[in-house]
N, C-alpha and C positions, 0 to 999 in steps of 0.2 A: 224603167231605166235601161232594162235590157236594147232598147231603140238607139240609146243614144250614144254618141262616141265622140271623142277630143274634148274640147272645152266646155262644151254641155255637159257630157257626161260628170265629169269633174266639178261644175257646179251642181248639176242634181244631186250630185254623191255629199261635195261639203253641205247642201242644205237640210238632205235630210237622214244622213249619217251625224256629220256635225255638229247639225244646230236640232232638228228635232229628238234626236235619239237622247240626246243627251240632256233639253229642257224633260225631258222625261224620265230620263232616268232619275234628273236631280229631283221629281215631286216624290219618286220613290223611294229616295235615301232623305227624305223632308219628313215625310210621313214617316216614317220610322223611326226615326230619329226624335220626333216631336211626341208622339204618341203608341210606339212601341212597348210594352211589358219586360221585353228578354234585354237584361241587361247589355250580352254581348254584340247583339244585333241593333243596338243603340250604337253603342261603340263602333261598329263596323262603319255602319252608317256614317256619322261623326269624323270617322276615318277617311270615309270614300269622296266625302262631298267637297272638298277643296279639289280633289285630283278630277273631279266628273267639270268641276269650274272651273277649271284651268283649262281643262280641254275644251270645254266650252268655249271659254274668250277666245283661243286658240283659233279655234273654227270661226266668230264672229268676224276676228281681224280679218279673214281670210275673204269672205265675203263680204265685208260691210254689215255684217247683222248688231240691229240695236236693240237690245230691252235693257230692263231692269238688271241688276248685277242677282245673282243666285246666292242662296242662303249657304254659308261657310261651315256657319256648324251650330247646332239645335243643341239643346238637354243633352248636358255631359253626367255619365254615371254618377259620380261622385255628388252630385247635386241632389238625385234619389226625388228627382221631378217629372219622373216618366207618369203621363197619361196627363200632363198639365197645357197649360195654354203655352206654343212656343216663345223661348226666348229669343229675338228679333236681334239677333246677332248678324246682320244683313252687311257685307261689304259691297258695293258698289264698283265695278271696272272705273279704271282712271284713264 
């Protein structure tokens, strides 16, 4: 990225700041969330992953990026379901 500057720059940076940094961070706040042990590290998780999809969509509008919408929020403590098959609580961008 270092090469590039004005409007490249600025889409190399939203695609892969953006849009990959962030379908990536969400498999990491997935995974934890879905099959974590540390209760508060569920919870973190649980917490983080609306703000990591917001930002996501964020960046998608910005470039035209389409997938699937990211998982909102997995096994909440209080269910005491950690290590189970996720709950597909999946919202979809509109």
């Amino acid at each position: 990225m270092s090469q590039l500057r004005g409007e490249n720059f600025d889409k190399a940076f939203l695609q892969e700041a953006g849009i990959n940094a962030h379908l990536e961070n969400a498999s990491v706040y997935q995974r934890e969330a879905a099959f974590g042990q540390n209760q508060d590290l569920i919870a973190v998780a649980n917490k983080g992953l609306p703000i990591i999809s917001n930002h996501f969509n964020t960046a998608s509008s910005l470039t035209n990026y389409r997938v699937a919408g990211l998982i909102q929020h997995i096994n909440t403590p209080s269910t005491g379901t950690s290590g189970t098959a996720p709950q597909n609580n999946n919202t979809a961008p509109q």
